[in-house]
Structures are given as structure tokens and as C-alpha cells.
C-alpha beads as a LAMMPS data file, in Angstrom:
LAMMPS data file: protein, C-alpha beads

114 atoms
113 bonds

1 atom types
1 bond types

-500.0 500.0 xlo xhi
-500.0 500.0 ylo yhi
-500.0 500.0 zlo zhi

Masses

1 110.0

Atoms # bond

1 1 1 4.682 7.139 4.421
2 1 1 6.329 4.375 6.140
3 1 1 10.640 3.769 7.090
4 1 1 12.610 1.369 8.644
5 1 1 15.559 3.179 9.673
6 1 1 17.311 3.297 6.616
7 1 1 14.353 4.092 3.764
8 1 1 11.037 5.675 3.534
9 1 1 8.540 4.705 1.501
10 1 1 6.310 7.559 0.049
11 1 1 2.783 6.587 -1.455
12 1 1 1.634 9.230 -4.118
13 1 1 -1.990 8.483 -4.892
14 1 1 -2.594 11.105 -6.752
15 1 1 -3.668 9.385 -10.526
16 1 1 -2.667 9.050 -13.642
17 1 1 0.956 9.502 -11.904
18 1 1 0.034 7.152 -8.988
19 1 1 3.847 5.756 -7.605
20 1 1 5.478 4.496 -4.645
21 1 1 8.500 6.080 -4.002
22 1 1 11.739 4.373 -1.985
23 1 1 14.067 6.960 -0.535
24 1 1 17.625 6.099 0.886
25 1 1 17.563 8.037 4.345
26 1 1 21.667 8.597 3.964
27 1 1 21.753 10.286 1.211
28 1 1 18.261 11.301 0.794
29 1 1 17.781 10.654 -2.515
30 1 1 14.937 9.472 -4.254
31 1 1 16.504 5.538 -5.591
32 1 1 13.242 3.910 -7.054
33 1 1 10.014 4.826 -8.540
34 1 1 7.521 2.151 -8.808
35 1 1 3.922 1.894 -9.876
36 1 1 1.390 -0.410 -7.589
37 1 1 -2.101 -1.821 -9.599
38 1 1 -3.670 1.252 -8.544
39 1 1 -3.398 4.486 -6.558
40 1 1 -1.347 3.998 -3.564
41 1 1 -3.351 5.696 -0.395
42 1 1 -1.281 4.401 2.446
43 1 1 1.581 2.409 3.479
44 1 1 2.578 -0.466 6.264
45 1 1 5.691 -2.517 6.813
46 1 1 5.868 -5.971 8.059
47 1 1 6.477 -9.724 7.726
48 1 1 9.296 -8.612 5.645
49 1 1 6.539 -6.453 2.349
50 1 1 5.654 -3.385 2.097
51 1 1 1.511 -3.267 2.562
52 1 1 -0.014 -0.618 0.104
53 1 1 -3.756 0.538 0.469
54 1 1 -4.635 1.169 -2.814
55 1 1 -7.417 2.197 -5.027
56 1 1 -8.645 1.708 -8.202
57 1 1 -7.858 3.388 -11.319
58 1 1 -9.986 4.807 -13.890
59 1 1 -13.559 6.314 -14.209
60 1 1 -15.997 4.652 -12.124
61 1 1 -13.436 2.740 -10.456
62 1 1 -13.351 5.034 -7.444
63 1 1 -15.272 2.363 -4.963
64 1 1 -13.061 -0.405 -5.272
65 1 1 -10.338 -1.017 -3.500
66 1 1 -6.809 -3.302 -2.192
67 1 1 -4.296 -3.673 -0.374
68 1 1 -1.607 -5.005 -2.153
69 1 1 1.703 -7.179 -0.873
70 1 1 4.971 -5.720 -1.850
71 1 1 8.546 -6.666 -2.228
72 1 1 10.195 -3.830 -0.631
73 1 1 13.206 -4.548 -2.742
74 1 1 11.932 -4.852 -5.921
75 1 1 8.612 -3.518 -5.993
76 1 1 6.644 -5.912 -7.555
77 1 1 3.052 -6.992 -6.423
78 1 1 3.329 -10.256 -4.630
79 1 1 -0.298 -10.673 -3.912
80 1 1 -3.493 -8.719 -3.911
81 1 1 -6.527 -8.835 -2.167
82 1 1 -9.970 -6.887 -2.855
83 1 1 -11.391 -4.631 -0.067
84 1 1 -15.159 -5.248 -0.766
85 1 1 -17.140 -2.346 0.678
86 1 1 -14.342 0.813 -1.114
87 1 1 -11.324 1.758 -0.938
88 1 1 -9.053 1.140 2.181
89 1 1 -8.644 3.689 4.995
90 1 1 -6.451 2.725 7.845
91 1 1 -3.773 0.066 7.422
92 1 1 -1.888 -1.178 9.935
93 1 1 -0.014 -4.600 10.919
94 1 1 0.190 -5.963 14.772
95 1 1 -1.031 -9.555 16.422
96 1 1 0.138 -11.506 13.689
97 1 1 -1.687 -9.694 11.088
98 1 1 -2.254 -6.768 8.553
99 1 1 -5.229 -5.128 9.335
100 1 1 -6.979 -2.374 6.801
101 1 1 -10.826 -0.743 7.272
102 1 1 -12.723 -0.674 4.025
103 1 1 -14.414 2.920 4.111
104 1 1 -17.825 1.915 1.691
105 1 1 -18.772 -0.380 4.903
106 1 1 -16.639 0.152 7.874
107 1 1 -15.377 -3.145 7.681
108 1 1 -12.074 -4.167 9.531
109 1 1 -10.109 -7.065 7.273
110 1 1 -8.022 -9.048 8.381
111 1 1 -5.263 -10.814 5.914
112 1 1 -3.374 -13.277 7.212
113 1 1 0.518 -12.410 5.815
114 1 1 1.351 -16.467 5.487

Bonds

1 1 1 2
2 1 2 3
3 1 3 4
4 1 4 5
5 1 5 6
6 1 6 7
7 1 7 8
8 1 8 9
9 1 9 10
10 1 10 11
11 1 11 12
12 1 12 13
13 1 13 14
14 1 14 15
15 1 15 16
16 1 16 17
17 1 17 18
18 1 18 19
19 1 19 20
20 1 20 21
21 1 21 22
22 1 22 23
23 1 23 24
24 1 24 25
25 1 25 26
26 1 26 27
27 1 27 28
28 1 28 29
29 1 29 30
30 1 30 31
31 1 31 32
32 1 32 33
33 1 33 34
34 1 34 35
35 1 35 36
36 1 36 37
37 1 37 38
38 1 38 39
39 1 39 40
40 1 40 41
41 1 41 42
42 1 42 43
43 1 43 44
44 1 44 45
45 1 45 46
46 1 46 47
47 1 47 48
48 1 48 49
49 1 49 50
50 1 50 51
51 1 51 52
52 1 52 53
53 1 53 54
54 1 54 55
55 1 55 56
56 1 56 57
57 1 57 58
58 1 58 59
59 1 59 60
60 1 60 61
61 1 61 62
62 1 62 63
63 1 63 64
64 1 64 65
65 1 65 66
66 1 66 67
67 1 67 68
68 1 68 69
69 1 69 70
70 1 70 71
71 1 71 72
72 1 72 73
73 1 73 74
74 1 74 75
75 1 75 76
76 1 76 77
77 1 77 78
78 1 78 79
79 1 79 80
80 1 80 81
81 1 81 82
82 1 82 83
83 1 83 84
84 1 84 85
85 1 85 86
86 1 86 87
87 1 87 88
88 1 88 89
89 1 89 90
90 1 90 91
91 1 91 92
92 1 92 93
93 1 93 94
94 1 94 95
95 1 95 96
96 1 96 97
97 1 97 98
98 1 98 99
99 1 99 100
100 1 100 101
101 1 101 102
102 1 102 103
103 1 103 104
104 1 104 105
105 1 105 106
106 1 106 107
107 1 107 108
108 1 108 109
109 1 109 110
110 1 110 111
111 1 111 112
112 1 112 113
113 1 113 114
């Protein structure tokens, strides 16, 4: 879960249903649903995208992993980029950059947002 003073974003992971949800922090309410290329574990905001941790769908899928660029907006994927090593665990942004740990190696990525 992540907010910026006026949403939260909610990552279900749990698959097939796997969604990020955007809720308006006025009234509450749940205003959009949408579904990342994968199972959303965790959630960062900054240089203006959402950051989703995600991992793979399907059997035998359960090693790979992403973190995935987001328009907060819109929700659609802007870019994607392949944790080698698992699935992410940890995600977090600060000195310029998104960082994420990949949990197959211990492995601390990274990713440039530019």
C-alpha cells in the first residue's frame, strides 16, 4: 500500500484476481481497478509512477519476477524490467532512484527512473 495524500494504492497479489486498486481518500471509495503483468506484491511512488513489485503468473512461474512502471492515472504499464534472481521483496525509491531486492539472490537493483 502506498498514498499521496489524496489516494492509496492497494496491491492485491493474491492470483488469478491479482489487481491494483486506487482509492479516493475523500470519499473512500474504491475509483479504479486495474490489472499489472503479474501479481502485484508491493507498491512505491515516485518520479511521478506508481512502482509495482510484481510476480509472475502461472504454474512454474513463481521465480520470476518485476517491477513494473505505472501511470498512476491511468494504470497502464509504462515499462518493465526483470528481477533476475525471483521475485522482488523490498521496493523503495530515494537518491535518485527506485531500488527493489530480488529474494532468489539477495540482489539490490537499481533502475534508473529516466
Amino acid at each position: 500500500m502506498v498514498a499521496d495524500g489524496t489516494t492509496v494504492w492497494v496491491a492485491d497479489g493474491c492470483w488469478p484476481n491479482a489487481a491494483i486498486s486506487r482509492i479516493d481518500t475523500r470519499t473512500n471509495a474504491v475509483v479504479d481497478t486495474f490489472v499489472p503483468g503479474g501479481n502485484p506484491v508491493m507498491l512505491a511512488l515516485g518520479f511521478g509512477s506508481l512502482w509495482a513489485g510484481v510476480t509472475a503468473n502461472g504454474v512454474g512461474a513463481v521465480h520470476k519476477g518485476f517491477v513494473e512502471r505505472i501511470d498512476p492515472a491511468t494504470g497502464r504499464v509504462l515499462g518493465k524490467i526483470a528481477t533476475d534472481g525471483g521475485p522482488p521483496f523490498g521496493l523503495a525509491i530515494g537518491a535518485g532512484s527506485v531500488w527493489a531486492v530480488a529474494t532468489g539472490t539477495g540482489t539490490v537493483l537499481r533502475i534508473q527512473p529516466s
